[in-house]
C-alpha positions as CSV (number, residue, x, y, z in Angstrom):
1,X,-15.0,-55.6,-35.2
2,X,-16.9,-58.6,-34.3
3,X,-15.3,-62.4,-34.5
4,X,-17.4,-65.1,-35.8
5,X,-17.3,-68.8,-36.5
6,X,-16.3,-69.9,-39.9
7,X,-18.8,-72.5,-40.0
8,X,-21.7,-69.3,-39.1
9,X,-20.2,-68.0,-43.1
10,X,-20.3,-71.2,-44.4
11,X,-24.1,-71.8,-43.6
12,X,-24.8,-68.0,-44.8
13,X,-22.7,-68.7,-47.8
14,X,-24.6,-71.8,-48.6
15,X,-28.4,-70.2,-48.1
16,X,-27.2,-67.4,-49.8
17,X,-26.3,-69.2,-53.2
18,X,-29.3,-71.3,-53.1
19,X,-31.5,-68.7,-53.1
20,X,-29.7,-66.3,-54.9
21,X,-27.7,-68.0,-57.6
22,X,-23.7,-68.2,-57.3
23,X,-23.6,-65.5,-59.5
24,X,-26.0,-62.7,-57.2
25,X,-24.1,-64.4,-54.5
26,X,-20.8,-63.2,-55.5
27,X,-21.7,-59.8,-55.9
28,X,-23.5,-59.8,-52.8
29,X,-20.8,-60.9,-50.8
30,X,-17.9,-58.8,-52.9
31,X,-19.9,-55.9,-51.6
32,X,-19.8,-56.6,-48.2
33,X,-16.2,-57.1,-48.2
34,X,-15.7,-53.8,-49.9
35,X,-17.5,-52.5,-47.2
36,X,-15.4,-54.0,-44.6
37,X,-12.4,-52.4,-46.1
38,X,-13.1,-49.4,-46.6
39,X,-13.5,-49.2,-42.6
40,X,-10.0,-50.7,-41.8
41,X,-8.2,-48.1,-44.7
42,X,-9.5,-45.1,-42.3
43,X,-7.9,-46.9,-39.3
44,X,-4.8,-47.4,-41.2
45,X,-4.4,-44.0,-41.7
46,X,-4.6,-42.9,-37.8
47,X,-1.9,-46.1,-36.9
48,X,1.1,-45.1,-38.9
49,X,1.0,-41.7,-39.9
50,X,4.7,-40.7,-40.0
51,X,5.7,-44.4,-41.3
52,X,6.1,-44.6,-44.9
53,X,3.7,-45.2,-47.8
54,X,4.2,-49.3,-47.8
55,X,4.0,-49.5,-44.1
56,X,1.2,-47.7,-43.6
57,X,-0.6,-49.5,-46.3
58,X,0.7,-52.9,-44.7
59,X,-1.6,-52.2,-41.8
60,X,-4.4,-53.9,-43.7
61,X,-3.0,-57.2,-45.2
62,X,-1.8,-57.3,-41.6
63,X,-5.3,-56.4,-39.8
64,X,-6.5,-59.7,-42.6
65,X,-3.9,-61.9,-40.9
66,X,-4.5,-60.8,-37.4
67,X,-8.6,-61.3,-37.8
68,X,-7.7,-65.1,-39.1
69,X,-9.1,-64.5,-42.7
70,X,-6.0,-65.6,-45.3
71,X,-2.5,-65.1,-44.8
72,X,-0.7,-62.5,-46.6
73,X,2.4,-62.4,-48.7
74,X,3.2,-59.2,-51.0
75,X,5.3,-60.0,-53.9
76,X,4.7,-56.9,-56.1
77,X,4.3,-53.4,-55.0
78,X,4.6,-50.8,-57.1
79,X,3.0,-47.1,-56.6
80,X,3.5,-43.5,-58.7
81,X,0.7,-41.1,-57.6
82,X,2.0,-38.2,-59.9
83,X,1.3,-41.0,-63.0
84,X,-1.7,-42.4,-61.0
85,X,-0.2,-45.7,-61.4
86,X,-0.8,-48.7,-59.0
87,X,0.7,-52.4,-59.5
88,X,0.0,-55.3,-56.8
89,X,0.4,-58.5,-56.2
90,X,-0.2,-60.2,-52.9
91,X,0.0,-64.1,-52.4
92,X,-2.8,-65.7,-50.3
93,X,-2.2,-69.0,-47.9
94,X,-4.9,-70.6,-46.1
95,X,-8.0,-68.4,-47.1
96,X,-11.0,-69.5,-45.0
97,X,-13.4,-69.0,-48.3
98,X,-12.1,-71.3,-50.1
99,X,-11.9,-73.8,-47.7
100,X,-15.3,-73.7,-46.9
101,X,-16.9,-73.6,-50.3
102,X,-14.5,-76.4,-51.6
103,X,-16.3,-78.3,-48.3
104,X,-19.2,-77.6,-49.4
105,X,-19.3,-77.9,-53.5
106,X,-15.8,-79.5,-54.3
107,X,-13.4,-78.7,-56.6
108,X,-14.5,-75.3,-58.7
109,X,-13.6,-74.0,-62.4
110,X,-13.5,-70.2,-61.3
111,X,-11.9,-68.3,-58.1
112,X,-14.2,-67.9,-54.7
113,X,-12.6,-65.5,-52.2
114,X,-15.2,-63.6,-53.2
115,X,-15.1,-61.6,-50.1
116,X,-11.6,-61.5,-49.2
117,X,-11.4,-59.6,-52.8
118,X,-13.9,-57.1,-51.9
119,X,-12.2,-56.9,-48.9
120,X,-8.6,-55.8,-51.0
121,X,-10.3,-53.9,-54.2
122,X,-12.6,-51.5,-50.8
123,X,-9.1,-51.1,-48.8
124,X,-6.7,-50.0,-51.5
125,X,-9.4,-47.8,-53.1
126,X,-10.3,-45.8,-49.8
127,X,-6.7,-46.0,-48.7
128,X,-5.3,-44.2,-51.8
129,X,-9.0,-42.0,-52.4
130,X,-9.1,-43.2,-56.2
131,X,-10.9,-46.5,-57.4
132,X,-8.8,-49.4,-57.4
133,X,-9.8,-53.0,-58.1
134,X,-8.6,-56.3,-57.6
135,X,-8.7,-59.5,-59.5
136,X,-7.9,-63.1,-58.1
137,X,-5.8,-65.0,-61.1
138,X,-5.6,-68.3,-59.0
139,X,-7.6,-69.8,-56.5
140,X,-6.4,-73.0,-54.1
141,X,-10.1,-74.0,-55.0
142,X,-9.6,-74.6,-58.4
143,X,-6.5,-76.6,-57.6
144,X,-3.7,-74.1,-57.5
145,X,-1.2,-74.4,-54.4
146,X,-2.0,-70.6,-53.1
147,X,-4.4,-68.0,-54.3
148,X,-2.7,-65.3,-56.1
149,X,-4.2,-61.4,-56.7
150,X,-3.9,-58.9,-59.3
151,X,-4.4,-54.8,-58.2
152,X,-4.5,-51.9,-60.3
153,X,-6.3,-48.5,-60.3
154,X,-9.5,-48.8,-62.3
155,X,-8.5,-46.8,-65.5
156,X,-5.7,-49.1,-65.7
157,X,-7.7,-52.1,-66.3
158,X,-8.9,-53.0,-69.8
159,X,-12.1,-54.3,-68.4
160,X,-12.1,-51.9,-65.5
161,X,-16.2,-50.6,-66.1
162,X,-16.9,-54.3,-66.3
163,X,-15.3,-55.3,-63.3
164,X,-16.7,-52.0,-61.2
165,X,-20.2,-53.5,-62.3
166,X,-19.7,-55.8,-59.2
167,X,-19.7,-53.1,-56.6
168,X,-22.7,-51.4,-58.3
169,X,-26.0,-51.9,-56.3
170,X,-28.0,-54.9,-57.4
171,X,-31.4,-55.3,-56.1
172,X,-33.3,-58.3,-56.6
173,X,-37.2,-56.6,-56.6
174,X,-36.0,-54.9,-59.4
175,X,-34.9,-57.8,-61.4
176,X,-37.9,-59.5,-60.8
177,X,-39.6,-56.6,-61.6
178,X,-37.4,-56.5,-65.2
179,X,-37.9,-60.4,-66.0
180,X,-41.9,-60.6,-65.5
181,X,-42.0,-56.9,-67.9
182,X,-40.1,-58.9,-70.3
183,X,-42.3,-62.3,-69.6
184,X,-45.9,-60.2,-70.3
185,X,-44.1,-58.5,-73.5
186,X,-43.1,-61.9,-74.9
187,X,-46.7,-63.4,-73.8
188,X,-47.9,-60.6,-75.9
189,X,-45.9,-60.8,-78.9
190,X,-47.2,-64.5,-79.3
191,X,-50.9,-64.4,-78.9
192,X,-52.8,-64.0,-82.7
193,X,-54.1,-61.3,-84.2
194,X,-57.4,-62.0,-85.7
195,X,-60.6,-62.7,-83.8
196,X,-60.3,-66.2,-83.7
197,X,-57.7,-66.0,-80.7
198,X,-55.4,-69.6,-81.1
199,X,-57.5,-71.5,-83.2
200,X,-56.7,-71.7,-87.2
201,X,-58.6,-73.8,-89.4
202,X,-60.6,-73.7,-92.6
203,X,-62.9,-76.7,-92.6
204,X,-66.6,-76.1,-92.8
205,X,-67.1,-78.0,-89.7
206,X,-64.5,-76.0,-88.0
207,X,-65.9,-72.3,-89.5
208,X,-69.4,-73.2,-87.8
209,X,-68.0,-74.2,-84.7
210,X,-66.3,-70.8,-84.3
211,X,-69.6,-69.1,-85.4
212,X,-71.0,-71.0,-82.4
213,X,-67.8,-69.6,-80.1
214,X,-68.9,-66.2,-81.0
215,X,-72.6,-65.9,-80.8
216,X,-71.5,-67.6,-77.0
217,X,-69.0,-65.8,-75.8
218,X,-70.7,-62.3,-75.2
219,X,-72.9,-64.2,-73.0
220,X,-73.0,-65.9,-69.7
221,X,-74.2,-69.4,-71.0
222,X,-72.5,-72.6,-69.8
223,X,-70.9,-74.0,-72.9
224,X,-70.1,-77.8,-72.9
225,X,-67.5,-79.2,-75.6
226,X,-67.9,-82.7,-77.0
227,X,-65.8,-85.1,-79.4
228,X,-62.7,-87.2,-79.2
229,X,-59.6,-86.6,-78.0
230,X,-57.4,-84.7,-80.4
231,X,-60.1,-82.6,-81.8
232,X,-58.8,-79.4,-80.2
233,X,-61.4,-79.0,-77.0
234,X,-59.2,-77.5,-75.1
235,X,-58.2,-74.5,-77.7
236,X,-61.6,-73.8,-78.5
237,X,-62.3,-73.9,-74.7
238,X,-59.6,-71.8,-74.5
239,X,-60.9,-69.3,-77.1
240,X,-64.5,-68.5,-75.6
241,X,-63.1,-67.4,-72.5
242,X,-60.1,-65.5,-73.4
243,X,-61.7,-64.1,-76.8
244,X,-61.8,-60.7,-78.2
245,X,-65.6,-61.0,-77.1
246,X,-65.6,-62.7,-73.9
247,X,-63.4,-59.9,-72.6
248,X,-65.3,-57.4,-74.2
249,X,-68.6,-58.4,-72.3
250,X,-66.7,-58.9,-69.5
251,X,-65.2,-55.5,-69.4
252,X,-68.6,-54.3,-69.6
253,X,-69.8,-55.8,-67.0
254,X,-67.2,-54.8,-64.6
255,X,-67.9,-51.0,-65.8
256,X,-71.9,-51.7,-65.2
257,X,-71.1,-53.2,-62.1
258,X,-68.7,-50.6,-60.7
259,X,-71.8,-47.7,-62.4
260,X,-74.0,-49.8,-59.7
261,X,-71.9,-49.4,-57.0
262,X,-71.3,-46.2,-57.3
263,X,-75.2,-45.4,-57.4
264,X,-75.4,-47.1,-54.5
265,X,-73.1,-45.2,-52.8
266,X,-74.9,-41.9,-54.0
267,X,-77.7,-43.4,-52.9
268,X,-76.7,-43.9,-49.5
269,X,-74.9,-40.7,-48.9
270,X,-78.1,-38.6,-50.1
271,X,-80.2,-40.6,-47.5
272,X,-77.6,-40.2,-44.9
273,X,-78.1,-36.2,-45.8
274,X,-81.6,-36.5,-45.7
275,X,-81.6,-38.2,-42.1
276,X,-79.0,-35.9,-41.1
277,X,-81.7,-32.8,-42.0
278,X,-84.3,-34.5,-40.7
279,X,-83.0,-34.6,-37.4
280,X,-81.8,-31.3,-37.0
281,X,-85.3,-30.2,-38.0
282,X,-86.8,-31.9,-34.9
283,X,-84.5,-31.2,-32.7
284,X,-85.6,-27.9,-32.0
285,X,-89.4,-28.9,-31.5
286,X,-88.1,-31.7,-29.2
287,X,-85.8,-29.6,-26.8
288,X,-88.8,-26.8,-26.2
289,X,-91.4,-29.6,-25.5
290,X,-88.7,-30.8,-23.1
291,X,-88.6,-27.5,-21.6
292,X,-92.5,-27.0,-21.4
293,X,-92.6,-30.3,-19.2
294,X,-89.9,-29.1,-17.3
295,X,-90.8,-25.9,-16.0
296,X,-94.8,-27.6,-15.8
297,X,-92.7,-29.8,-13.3
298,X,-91.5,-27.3,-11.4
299,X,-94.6,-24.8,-11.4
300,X,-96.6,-27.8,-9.9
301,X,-94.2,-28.6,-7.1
302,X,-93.9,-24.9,-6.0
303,X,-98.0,-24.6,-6.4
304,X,-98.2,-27.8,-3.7
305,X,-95.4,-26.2,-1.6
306,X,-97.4,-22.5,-1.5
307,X,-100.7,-24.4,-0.3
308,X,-98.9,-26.8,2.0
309,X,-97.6,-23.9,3.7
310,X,-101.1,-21.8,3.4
311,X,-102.8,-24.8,5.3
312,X,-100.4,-24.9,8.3
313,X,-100.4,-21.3,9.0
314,X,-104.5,-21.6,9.1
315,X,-104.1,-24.6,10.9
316,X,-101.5,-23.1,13.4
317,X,-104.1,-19.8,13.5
318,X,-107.6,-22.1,14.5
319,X,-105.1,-23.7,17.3
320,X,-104.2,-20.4,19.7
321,X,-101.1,-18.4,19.8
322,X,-98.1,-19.4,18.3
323,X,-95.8,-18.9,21.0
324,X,-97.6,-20.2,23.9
325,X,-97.8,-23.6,21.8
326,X,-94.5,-23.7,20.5
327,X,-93.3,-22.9,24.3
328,X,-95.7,-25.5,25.6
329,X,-94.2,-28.0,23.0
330,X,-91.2,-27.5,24.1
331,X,-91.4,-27.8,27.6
332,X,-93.0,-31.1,26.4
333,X,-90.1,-32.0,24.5
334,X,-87.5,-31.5,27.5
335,X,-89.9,-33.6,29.9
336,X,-90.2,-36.3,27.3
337,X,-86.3,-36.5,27.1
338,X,-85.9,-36.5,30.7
339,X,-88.4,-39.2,30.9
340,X,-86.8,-41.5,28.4
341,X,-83.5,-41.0,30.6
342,X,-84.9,-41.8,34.1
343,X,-88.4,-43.4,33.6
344,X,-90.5,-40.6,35.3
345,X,-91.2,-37.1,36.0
346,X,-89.6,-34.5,38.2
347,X,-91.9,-35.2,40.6
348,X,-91.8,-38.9,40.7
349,X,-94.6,-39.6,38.7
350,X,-95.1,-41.0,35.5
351,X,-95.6,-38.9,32.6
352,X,-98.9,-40.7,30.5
353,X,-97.8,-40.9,26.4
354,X,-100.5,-38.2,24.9
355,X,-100.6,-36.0,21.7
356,X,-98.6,-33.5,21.9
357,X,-101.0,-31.5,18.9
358,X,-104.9,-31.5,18.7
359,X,-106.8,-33.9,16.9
360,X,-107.9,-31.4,14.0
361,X,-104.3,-30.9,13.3
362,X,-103.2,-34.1,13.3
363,X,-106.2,-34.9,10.9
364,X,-104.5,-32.6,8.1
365,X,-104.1,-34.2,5.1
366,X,-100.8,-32.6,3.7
367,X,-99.3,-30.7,7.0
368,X,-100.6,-31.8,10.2
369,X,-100.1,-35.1,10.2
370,X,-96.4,-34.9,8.9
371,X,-95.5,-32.7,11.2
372,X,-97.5,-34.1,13.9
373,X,-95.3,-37.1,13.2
374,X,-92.1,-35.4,13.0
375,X,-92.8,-33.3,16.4
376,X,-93.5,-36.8,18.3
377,X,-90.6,-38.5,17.0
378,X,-88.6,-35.3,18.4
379,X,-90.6,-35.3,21.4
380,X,-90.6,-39.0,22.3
381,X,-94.1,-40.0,21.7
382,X,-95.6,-42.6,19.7
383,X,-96.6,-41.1,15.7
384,X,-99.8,-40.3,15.0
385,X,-100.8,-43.6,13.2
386,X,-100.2,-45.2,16.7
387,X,-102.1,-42.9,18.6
388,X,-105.4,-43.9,16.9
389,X,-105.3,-47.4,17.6
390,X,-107.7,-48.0,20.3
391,X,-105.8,-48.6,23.6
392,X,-104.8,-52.3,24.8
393,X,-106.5,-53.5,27.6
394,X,-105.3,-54.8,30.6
395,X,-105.8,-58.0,32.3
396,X,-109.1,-58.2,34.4
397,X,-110.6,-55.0,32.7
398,X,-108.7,-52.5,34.2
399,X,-107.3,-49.7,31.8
């Protein structure tokens, strides 16, 4: 259950008529009440189960009162399930509906607790599991001192199919829907039969004038209507482009134009299929020239690495015996680190910075010189590129 303001109804109650209609309103809003009774008949039942039949169906007028809605006095009540017969009568004081929509529109001809009777006709019906509805006979709205209700189960009701119609689902799209069906029907029913569309005359002017009309309106020419006013521009204006043959033409321009697109479209896919082939075509002759060049790559580089390595082992056979040089090399190496540490020799002297390979090897073009540079960097002499410069001399000619 949720409490709100009066004056929050009152503003839905007001957009809802003026964009609805008081009479789309009413149902609307009889619904909802309906809705709101039916909830409060299934907690009737669980308050008051061992009270009797009037006090247990008291619990609603009372949960009306208690939620500040209208005031409730029962002045008939009469009930015989085994003759399915139902007679109510229940006196409303203060009803907040009324109230608000004489506020809002004055004085009315017809009742407008619209909700608190969809409220009644949705409790007694789920309360008692058979259709009951509710009519309101007076209304404080239309000037009566209270607002008075009428109950009974439907089939007891003269009119009681025409008053269910107000509980029945009503949806507006499908109105609509109904009204412009009927609006094109109508629309149709009126437009002439002949070929001259809304014009009617019998003149001789008028017969060559529509002659004109007609040789035109297949056509896309610009048309331009002259005379004084009263003459009927306007219809015949109105003819060439709504004609029998104006919308012929046009029709078949919109089929030649749709038979263009769609070549079009063919068109395009077929080329898109013709790409599509083409491509997978040369992909094959593309991915082996790719693999030529690939192992041509490799091929070359492992050609320059066999004869790289075929020149330094005749290099390293014209110089002596590999072990005595690599040994010499590396007593080299260990004197050259020990001279970088402490600045001379083991025997005090200075060690002079000299190649630590011959000059043929160093002049190798692929291996010598490489390594030759690689060996003094390890060794702590200059690289070969240095070693060739002549040597600086020193001041007053001594070396």
């Amino acid at each position: 259950m949720l409490l709100v303001h009066a004056a929050a109804f009152q503003a839905l109650r007001r957009e809802l008529v003026a964009s609805l209609g008081p009479e789309h309103a009413r149902r609307l809003l009889m619904r909802a009440g309906y809705a709101s009774g039916e909830r409060d008949a299934l907690l009737a039942r669980q308050v008051r189960p061992g009270a009797s039949l009037f006090d247990a169906f008291a619990v609603g007028p009372q949960l009306h009162m208690l939620e500040g809605a209208v005031r409730v006095q029962p002045k008939v009540f009469e009930l015989d399930e085994a003759a399915s017969h139902f007679h109510g009568i229940f006196q409303w004081d203060h009803s907040w509906e009324a109230e608000v929509h004489q506020r809002a529109w004055g004085p009315q001809g017809a009742p407008v607790c619209w909700m608190l009777l969809g409220y009644a006709s949705g409790y007694t019906s789920a309360f008692f599991r058979r259709p009951a509805l509710f009519k309101e006979v007076q209304c404080t709205a239309c000037g009566h001192p209270h607002c008075l209700i009428e109950g009974r189960f439907e089939h007891e009701w003269p009119d009681g199919e025409q008053l269910a119609r107000d509980y029945d689902p009503d949806s507006m799209l499908v109105r609509l829907g109904e009204l412009q069906s009927q609006a094109d029907a109508l629309r149709t029913q009126l437009q002439p039969a002949d070929d001259q569309g809304p014009l009617l005359g019998r003149s001789r002017a008028f017969n060559d004038t529509v002659e004109l009309l007609r040789k035109a309106a297949p056509t896309q020419v610009t048309v331009l209507l002259t005379g004084e006013t009263g003459v009927g521009k306007e219809r015949f204006a109105r003819a060439a482009r709504h004609g029998p043959a104006r919308r012929q033409a046009l029709r078949g321009r919109q089929l030649r134009g749709a038979a263009r697109r769609f070549d079009r479209k063919r068109a395009l896919r077929r080329r898109k299929r013709r790409l599509h082939r083409r491509h997978r075509r040369a992909r094959g002759p593309l991915r082996a020239r790719a693999r030529r060049h690939l192992a041509a790559g490799r091929a070359g580089r492992a050609a320059a690495t066999r004869a790289g390595q075929a020149a330094a082992r005749a290099a390293a056979g014209r110089s002596g015996a590999p072990g005595r040089h690599a040994a010499a090399q590396g007593g080299r190496a260990r004197d050259c680190r020990h001279q970088r540490r402490s600045g001379k020799s083991r025997g005090g002297r200075a060690l002079s910075a000299r190649p630590a390979l011959p000059p043929e090897r160093l002049s190798h073009p692929h291996t010598g010189a490489a390594r030759a540079r690689g060996r003094h960097r390890t060794a702590g002499h200059a690289p070969a590129a240095a070693l060739r410069r002549p040597a600086r001399q020193a001041p007053g000619g001594l070396h």
